[in-house]
PDB file with SEQRES, HELIX, SHEET and CRYST1 records, atoms N, CA, C and O in Angstrom:
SEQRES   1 A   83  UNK UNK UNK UNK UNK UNK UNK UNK UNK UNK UNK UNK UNK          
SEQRES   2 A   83  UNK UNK UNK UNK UNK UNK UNK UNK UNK UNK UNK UNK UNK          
SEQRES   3 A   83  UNK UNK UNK UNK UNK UNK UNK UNK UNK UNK UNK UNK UNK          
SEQRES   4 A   83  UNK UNK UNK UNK UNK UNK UNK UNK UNK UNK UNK UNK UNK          
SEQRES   5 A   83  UNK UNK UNK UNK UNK UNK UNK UNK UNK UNK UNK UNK UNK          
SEQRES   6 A   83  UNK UNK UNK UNK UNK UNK UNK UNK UNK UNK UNK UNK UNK          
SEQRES   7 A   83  UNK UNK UNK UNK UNK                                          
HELIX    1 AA1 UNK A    3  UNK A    5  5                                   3    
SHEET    1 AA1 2 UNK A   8  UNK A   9  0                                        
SHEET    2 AA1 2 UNK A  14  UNK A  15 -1                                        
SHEET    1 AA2 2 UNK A  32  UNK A  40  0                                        
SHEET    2 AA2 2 UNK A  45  UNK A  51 -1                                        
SHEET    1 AA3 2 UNK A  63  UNK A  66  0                                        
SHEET    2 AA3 2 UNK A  75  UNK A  78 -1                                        
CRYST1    1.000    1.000    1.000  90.00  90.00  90.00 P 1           1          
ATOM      1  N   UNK A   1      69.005 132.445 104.644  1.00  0.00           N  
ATOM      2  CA  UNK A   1      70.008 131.513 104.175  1.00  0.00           C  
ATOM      3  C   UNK A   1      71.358 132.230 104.214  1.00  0.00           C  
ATOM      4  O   UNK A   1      71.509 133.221 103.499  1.00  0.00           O  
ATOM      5  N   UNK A   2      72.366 131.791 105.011  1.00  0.00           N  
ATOM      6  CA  UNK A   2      74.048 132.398 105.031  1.00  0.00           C  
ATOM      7  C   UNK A   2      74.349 132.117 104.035  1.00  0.00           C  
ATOM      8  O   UNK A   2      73.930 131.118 103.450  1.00  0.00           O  
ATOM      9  N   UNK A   3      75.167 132.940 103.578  1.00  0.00           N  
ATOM     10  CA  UNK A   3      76.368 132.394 102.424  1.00  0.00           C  
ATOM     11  C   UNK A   3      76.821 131.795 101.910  1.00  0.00           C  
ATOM     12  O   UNK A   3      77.119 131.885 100.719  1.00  0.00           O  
ATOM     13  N   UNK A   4      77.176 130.380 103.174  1.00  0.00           N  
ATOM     14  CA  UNK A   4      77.398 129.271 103.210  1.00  0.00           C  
ATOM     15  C   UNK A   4      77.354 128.368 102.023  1.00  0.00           C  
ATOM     16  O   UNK A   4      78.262 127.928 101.318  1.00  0.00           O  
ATOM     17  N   UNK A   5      76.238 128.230 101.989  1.00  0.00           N  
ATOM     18  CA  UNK A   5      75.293 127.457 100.836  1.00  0.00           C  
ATOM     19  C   UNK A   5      74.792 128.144  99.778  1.00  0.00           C  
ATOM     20  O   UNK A   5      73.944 127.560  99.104  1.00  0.00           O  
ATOM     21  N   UNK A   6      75.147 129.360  99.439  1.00  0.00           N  
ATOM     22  CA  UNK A   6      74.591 129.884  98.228  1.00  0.00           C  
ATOM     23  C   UNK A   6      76.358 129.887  97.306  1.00  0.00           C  
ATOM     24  O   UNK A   6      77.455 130.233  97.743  1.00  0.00           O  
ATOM     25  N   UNK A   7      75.863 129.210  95.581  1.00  0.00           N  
ATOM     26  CA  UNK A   7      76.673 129.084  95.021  1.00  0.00           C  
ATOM     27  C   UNK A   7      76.285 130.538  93.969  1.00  0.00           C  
ATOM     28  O   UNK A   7      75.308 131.191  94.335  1.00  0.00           O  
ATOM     29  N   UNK A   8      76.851 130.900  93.015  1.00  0.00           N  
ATOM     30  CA  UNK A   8      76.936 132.375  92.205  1.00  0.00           C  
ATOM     31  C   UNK A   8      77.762 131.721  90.652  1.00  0.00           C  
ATOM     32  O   UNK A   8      78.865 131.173  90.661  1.00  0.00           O  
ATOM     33  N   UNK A   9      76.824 131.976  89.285  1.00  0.00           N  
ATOM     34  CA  UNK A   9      77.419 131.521  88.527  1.00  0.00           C  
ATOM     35  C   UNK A   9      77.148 133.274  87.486  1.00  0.00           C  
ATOM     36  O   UNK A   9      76.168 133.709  86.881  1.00  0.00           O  
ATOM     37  N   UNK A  10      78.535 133.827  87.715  1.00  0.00           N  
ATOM     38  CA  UNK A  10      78.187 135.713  86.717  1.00  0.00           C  
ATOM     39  C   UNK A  10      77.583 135.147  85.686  1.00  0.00           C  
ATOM     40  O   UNK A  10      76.377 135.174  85.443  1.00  0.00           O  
ATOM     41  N   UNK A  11      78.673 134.482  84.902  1.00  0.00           N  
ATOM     42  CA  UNK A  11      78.405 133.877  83.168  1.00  0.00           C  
ATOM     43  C   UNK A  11      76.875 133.815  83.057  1.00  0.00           C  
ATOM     44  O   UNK A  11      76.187 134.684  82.523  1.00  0.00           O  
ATOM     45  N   UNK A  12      76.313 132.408  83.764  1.00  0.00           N  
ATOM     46  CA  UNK A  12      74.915 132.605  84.037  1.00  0.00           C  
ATOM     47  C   UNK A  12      73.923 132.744  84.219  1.00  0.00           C  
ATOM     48  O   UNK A  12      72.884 132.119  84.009  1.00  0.00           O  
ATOM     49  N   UNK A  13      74.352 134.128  84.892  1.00  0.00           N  
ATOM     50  CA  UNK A  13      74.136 135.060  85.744  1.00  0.00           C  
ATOM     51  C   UNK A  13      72.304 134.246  86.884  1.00  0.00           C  
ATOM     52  O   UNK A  13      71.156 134.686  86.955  1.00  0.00           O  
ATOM     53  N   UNK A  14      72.899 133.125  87.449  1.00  0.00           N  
ATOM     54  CA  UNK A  14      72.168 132.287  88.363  1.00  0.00           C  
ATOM     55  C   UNK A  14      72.788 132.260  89.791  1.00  0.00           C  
ATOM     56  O   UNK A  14      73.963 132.597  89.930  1.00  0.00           O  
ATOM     57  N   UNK A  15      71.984 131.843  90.927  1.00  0.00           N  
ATOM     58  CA  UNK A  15      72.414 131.877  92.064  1.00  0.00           C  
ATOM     59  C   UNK A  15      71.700 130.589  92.398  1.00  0.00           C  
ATOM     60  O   UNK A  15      70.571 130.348  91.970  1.00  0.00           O  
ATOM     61  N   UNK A  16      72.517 129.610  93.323  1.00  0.00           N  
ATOM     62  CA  UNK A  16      72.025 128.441  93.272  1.00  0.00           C  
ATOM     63  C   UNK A  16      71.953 127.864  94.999  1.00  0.00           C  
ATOM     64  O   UNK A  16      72.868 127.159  95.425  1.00  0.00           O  
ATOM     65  N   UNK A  17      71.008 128.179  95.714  1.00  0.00           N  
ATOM     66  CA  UNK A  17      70.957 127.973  96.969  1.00  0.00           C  
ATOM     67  C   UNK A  17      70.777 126.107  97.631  1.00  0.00           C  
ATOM     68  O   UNK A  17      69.761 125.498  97.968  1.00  0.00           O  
ATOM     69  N   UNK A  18      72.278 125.654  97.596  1.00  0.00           N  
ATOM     70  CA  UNK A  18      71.996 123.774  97.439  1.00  0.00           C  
ATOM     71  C   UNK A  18      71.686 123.756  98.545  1.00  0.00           C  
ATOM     72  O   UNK A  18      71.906 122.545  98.579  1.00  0.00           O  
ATOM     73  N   UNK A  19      71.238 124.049  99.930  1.00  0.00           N  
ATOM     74  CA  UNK A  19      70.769 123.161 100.503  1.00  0.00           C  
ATOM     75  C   UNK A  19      69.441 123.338 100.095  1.00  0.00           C  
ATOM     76  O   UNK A  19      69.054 123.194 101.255  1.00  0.00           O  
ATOM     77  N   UNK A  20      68.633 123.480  99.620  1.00  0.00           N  
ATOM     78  CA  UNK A  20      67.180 124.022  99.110  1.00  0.00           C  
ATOM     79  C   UNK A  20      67.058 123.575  97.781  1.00  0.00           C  
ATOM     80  O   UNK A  20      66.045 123.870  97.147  1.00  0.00           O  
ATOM     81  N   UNK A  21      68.255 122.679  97.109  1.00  0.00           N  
ATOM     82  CA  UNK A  21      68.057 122.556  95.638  1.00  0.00           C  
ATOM     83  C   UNK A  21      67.111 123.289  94.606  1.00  0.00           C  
ATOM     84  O   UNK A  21      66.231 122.797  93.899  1.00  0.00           O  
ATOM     85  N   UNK A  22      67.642 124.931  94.739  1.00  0.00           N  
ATOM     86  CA  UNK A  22      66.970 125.830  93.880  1.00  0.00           C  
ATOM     87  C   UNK A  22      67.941 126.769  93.477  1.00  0.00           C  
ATOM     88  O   UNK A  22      68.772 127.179  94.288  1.00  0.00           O  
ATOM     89  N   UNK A  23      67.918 127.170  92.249  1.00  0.00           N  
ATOM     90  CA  UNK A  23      68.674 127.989  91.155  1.00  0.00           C  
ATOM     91  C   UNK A  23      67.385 128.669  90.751  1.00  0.00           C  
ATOM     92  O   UNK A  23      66.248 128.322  90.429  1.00  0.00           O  
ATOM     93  N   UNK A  24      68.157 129.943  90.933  1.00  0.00           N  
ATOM     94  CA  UNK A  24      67.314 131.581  90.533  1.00  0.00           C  
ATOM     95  C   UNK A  24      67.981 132.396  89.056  1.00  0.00           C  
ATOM     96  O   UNK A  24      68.965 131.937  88.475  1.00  0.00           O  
ATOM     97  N   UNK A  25      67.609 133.045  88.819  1.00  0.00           N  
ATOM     98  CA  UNK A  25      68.052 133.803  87.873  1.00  0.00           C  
ATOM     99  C   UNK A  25      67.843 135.209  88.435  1.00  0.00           C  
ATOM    100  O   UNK A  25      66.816 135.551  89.022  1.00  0.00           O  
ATOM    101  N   UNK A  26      69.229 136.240  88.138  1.00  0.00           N  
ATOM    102  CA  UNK A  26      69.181 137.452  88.776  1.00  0.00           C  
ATOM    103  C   UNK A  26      69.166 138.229  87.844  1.00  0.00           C  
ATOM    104  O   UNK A  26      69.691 137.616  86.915  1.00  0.00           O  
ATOM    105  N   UNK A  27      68.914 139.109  87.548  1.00  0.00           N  
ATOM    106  CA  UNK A  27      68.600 140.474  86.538  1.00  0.00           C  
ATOM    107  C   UNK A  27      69.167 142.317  87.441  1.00  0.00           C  
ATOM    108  O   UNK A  27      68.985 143.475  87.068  1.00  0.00           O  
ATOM    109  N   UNK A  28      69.603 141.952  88.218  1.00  0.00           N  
ATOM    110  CA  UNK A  28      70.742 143.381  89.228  1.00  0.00           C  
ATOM    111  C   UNK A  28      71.948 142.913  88.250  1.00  0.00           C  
ATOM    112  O   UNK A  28      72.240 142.042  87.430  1.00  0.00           O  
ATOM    113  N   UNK A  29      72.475 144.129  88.915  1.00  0.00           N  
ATOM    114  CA  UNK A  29      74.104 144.445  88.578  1.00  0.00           C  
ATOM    115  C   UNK A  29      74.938 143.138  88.752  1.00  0.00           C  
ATOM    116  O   UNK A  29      74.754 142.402  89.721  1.00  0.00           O  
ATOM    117  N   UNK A  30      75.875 142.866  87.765  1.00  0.00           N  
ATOM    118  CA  UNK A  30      76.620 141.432  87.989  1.00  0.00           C  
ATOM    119  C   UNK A  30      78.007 141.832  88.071  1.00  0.00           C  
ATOM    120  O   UNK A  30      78.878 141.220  87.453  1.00  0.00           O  
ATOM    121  N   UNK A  31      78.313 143.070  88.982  1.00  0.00           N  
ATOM    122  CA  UNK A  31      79.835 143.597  89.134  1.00  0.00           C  
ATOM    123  C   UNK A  31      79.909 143.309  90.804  1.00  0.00           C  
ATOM    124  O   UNK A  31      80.482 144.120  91.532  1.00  0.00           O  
ATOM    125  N   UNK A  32      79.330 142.181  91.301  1.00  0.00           N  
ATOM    126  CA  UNK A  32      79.316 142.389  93.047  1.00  0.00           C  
ATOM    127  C   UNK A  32      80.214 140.972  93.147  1.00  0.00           C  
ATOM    128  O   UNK A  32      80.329 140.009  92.389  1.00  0.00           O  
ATOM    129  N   UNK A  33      80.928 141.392  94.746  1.00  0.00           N  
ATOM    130  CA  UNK A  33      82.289 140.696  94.812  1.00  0.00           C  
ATOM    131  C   UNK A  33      81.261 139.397  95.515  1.00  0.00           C  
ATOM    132  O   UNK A  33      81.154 138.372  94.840  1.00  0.00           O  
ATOM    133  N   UNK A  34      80.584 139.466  96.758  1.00  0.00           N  
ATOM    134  CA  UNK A  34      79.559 138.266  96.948  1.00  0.00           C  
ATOM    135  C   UNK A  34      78.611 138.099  97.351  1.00  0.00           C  
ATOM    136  O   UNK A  34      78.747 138.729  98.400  1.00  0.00           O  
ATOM    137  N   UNK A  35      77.309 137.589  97.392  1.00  0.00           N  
ATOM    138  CA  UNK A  35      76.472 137.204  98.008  1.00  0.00           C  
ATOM    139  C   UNK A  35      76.501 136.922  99.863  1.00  0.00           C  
ATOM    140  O   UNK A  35      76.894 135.906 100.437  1.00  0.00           O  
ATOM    141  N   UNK A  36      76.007 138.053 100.415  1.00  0.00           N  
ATOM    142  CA  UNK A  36      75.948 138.185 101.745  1.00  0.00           C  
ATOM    143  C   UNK A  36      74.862 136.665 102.177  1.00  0.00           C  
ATOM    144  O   UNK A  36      75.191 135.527 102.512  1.00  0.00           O  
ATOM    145  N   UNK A  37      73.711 137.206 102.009  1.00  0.00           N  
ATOM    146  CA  UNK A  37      72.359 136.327 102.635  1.00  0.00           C  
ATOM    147  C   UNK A  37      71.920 136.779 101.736  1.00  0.00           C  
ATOM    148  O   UNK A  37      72.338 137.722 101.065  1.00  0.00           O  
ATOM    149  N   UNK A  38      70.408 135.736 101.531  1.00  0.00           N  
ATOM    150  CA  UNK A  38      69.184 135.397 100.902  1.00  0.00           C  
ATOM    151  C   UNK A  38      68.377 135.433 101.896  1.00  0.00           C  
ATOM    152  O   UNK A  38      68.698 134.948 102.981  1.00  0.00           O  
ATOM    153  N   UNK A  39      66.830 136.198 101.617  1.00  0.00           N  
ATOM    154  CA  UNK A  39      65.928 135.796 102.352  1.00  0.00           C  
ATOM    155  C   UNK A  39      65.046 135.539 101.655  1.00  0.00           C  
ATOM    156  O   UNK A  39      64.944 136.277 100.675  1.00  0.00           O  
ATOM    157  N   UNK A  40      63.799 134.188 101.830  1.00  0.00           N  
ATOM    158  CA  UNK A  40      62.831 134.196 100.956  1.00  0.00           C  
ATOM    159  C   UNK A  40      61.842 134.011 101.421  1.00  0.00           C  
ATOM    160  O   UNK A  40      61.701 133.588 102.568  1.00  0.00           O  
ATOM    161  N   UNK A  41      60.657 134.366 100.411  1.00  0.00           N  
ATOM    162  CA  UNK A  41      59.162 134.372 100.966  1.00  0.00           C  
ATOM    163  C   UNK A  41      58.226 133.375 100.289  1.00  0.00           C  
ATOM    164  O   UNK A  41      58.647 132.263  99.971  1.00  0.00           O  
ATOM    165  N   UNK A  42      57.051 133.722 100.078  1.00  0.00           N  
ATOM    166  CA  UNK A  42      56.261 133.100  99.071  1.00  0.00           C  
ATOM    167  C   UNK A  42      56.385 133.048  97.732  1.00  0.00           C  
ATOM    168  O   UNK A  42      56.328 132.058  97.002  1.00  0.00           O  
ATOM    169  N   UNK A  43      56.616 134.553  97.370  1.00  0.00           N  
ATOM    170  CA  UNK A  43      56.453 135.344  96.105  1.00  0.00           C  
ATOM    171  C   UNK A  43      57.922 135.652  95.776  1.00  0.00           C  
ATOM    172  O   UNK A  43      58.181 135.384  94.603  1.00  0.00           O  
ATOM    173  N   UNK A  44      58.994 136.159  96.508  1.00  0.00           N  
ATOM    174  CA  UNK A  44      60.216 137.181  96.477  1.00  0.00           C  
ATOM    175  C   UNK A  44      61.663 136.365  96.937  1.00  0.00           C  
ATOM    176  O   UNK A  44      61.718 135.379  97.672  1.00  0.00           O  
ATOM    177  N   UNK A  45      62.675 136.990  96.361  1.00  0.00           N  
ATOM    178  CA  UNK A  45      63.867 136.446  96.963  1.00  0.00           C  
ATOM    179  C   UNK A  45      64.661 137.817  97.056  1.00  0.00           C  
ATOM    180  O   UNK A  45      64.822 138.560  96.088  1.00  0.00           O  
ATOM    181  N   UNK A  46      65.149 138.071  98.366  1.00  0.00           N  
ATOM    182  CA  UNK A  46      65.683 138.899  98.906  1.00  0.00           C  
ATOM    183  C   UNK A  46      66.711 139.073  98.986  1.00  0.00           C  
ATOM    184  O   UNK A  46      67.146 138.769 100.097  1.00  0.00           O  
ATOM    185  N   UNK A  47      68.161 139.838  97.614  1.00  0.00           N  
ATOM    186  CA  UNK A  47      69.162 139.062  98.038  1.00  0.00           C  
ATOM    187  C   UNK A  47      70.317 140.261  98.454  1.00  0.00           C  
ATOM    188  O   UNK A  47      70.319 141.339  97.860  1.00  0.00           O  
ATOM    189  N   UNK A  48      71.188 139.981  99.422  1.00  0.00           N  
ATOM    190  CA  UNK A  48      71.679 141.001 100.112  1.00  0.00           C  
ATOM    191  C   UNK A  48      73.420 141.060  99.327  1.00  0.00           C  
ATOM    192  O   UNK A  48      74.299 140.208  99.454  1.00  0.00           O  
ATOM    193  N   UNK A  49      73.463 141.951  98.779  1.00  0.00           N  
ATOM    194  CA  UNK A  49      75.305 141.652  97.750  1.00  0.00           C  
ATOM    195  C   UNK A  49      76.549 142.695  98.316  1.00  0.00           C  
ATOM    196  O   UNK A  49      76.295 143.898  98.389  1.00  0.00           O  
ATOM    197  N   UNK A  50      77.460 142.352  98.582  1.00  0.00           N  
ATOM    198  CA  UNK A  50      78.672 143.507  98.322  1.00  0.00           C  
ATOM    199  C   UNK A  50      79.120 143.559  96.919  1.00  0.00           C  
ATOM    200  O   UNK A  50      79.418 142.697  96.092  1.00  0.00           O  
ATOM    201  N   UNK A  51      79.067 144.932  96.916  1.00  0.00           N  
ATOM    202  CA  UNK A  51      79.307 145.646  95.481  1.00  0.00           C  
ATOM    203  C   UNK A  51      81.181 146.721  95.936  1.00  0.00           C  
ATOM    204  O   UNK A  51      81.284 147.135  97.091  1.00  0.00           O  
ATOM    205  N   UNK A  52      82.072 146.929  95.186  1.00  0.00           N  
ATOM    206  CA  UNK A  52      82.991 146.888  95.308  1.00  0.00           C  
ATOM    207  C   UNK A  52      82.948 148.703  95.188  1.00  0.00           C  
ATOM    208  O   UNK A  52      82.236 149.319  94.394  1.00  0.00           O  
ATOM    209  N   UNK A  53      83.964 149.365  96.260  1.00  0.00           N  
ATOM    210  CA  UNK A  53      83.623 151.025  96.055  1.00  0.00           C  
ATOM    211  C   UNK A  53      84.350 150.969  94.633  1.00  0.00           C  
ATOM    212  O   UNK A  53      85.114 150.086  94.243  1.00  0.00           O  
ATOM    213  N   UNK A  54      83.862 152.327  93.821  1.00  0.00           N  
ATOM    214  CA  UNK A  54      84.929 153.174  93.071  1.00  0.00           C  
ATOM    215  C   UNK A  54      86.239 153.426  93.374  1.00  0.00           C  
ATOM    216  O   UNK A  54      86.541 153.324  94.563  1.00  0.00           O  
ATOM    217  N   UNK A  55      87.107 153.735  92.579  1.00  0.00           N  
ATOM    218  CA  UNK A  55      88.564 154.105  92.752  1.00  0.00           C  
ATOM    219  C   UNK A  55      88.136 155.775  93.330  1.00  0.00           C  
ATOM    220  O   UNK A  55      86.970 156.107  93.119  1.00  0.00           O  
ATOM    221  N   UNK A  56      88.994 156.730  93.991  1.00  0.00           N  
ATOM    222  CA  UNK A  56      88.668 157.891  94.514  1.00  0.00           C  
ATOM    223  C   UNK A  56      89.186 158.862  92.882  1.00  0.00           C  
ATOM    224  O   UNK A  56      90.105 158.627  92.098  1.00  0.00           O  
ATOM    225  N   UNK A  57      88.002 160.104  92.881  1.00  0.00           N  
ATOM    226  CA  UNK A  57      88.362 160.816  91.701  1.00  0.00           C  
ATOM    227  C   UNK A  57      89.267 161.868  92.397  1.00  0.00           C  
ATOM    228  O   UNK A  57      88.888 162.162  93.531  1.00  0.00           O  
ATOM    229  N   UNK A  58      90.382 162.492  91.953  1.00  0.00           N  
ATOM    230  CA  UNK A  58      91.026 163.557  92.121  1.00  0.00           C  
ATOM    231  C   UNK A  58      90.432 164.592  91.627  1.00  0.00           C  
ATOM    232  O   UNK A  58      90.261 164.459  90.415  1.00  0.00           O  
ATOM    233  N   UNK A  59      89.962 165.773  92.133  1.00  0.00           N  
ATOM    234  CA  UNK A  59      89.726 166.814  91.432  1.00  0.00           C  
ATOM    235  C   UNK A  59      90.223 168.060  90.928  1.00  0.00           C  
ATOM    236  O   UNK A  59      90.761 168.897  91.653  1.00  0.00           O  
ATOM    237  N   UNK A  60      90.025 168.214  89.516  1.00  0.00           N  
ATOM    238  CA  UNK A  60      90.701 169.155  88.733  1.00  0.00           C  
ATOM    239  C   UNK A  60      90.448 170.519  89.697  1.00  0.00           C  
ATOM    240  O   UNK A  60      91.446 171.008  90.228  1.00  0.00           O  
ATOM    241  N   UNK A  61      89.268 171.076  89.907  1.00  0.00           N  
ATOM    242  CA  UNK A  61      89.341 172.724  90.280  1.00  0.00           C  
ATOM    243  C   UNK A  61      87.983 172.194  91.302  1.00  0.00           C  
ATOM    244  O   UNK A  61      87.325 171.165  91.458  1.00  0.00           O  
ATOM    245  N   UNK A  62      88.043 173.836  91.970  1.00  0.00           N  
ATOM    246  CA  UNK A  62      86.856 173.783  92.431  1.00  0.00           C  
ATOM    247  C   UNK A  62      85.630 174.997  92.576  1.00  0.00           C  
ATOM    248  O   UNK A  62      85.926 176.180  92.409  1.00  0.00           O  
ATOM    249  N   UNK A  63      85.228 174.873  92.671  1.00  0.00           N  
ATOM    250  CA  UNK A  63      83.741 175.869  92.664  1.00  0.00           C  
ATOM    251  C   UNK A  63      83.063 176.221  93.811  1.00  0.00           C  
ATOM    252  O   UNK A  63      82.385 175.348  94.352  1.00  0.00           O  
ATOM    253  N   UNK A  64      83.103 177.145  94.211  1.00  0.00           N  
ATOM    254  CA  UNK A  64      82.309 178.451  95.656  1.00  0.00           C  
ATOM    255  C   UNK A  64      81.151 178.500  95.349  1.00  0.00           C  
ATOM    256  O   UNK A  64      80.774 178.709  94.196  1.00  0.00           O  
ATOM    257  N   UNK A  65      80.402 178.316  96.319  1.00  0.00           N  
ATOM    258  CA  UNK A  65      79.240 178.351  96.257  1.00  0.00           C  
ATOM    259  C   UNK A  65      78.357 178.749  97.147  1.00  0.00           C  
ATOM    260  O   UNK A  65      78.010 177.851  97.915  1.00  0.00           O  
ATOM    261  N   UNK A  66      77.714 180.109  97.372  1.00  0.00           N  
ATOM    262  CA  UNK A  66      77.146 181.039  98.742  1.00  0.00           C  
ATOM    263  C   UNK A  66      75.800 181.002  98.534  1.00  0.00           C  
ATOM    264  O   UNK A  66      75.154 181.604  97.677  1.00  0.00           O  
ATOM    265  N   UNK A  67      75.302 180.010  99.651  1.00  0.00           N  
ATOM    266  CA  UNK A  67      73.877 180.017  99.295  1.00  0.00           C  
ATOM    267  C   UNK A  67      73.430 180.895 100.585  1.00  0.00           C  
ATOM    268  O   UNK A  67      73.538 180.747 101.802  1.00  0.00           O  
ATOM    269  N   UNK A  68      72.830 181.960  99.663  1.00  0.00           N  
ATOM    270  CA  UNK A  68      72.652 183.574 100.452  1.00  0.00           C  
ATOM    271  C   UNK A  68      71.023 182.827 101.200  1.00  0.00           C  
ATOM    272  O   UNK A  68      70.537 181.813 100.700  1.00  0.00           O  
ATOM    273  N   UNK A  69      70.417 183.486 102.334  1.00  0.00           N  
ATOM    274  CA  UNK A  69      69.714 183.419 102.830  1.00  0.00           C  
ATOM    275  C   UNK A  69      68.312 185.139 101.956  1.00  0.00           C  
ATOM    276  O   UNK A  69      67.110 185.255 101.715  1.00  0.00           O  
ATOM    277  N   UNK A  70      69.170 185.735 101.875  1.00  0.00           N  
ATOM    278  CA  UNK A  70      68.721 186.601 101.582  1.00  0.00           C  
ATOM    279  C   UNK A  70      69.128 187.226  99.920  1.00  0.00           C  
ATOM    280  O   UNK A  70      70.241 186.982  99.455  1.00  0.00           O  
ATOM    281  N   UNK A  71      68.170 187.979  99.183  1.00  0.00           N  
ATOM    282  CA  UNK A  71      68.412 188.540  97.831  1.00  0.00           C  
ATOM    283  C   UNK A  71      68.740 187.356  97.305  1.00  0.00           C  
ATOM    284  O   UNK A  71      67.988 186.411  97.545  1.00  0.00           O  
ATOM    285  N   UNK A  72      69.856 187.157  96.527  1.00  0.00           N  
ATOM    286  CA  UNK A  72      70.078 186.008  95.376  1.00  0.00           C  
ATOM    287  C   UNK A  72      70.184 184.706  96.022  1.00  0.00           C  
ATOM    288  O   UNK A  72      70.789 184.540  97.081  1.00  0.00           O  
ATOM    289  N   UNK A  73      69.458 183.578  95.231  1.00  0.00           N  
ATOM    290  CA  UNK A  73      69.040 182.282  95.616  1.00  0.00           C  
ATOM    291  C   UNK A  73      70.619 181.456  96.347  1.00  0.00           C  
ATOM    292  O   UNK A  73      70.724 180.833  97.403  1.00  0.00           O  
ATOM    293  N   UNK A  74      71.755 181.795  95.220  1.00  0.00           N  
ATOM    294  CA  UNK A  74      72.791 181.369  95.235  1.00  0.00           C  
ATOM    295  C   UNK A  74      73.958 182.310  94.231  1.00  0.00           C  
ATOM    296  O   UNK A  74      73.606 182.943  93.236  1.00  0.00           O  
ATOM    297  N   UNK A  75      75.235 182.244  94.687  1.00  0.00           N  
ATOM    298  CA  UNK A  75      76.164 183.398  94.499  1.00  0.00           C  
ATOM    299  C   UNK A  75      76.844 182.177  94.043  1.00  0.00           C  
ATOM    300  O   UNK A  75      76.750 181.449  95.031  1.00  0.00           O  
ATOM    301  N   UNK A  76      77.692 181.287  92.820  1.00  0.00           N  
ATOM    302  CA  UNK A  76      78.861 181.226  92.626  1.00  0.00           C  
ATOM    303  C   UNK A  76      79.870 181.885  92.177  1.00  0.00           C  
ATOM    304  O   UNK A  76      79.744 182.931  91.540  1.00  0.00           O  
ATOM    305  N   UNK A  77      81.598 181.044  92.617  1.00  0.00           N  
ATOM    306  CA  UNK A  77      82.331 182.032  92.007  1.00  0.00           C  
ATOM    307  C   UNK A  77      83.365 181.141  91.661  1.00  0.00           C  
ATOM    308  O   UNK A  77      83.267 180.129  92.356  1.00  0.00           O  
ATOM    309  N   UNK A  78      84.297 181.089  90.893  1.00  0.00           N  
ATOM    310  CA  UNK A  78      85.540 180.177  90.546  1.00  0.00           C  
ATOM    311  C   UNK A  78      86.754 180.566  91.042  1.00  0.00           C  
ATOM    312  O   UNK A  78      87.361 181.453  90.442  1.00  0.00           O  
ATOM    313  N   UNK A  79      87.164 180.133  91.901  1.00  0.00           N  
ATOM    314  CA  UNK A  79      88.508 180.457  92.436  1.00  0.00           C  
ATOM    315  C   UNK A  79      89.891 180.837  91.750  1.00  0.00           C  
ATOM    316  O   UNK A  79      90.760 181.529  92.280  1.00  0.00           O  
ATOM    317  N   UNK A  80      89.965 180.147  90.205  1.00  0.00           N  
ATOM    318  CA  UNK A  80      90.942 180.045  89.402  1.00  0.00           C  
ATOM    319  C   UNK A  80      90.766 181.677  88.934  1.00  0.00           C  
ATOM    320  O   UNK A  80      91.779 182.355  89.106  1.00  0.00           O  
ATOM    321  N   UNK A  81      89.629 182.344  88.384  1.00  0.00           N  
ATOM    322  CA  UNK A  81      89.675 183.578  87.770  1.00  0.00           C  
ATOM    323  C   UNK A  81      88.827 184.796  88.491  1.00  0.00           C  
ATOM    324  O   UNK A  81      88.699 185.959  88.106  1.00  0.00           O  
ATOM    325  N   UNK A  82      88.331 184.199  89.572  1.00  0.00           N  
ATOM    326  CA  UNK A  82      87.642 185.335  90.648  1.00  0.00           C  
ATOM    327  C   UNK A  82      86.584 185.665  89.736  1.00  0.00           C  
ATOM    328  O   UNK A  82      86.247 186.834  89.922  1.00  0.00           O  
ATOM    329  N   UNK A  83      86.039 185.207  88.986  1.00  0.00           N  
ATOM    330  CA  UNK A  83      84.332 185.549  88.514  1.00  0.00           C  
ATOM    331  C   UNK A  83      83.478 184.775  88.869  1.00  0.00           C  
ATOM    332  O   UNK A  83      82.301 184.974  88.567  1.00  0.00           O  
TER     333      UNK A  83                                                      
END                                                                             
């Protein structure tokens, strides 16, 4: 089923596919911008969503990290104070 025909109520939180006169109830994440496709079976409803990225984090510092092949598993070190 396209997009087309699938209606989305958050409040809800139902999805209502009218040409099929059937309303579902969803229990996923209710932060997604829309309903791609539906696919359905006997048993299952398959439903395909865009979910919106994160804002990008800036990062405070960073951390070295030498993963030795040999002797110690892993070597870190902090760039800010050289230990």
């Amino acid at each position: 089923m396209p997009h087309q025909g699938i209606k989305c109520s958050h409040e809800d939180r139902t999805i209502t596919i009218t040409p099929l006169k059937l309303t579902l109830n969803y229990y996923f994440r209710n932060d997604f911008d829309k309903i791609n496709q539906i696919e359905l079976d006997n048993k299952f409803a398959y439903v395909s969503i865009n979910i919106p990225d994160n804002d990008l984090i800036e990062p405070r510092g960073y951390l070295g990290v030498d993963r030795n092949t040999t002797g110690h598993i892993a070597v870190a070190g902090n760039p800010e104070t050289g230990k």
